[in-house]
C-alpha positions, 0 to 999 in steps of 0.5 A: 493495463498499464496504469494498473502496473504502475499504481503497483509500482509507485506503491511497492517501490517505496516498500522496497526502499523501506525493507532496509530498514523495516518500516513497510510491509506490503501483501496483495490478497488472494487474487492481486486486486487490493495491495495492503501496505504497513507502516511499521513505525507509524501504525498506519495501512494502506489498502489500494486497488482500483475502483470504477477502473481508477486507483484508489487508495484507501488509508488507516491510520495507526492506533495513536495517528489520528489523522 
């Protein structure tokens, strides 16, 4: 259970310091299992949850960010 917490922390705390200026958005779905991270100056999303009971992150780059 700790780790849990801690991937959602290492995960919200730069979207945090990023809701100054507006770059990340960040939403959980229904049942808290996958947190979504927008980058709103890139593009990119980022879906993290835990597979096979590990974190894993999940990235899609933003329209233009091929990599």
């Amino acid at each position: 259970m700790k780790l849990k917490t801690l991937l959602w922390l290492v995960l919200l705390l730069p979207a945090g310091c990023g809701l100054q200026g507006g770059r990340y958005q960040g939403m959980a779905d229904g049942d808290g299992r996958v947190l979504w991270r927008l980058d709103t100056y890139t593009g990119d999303l980022e879906a993290c949850g835990f597979e096979s009971g590990q974190p894993k992150c999940t990235r899609f780059p933003g329209p233009g960010n091929p990599k």
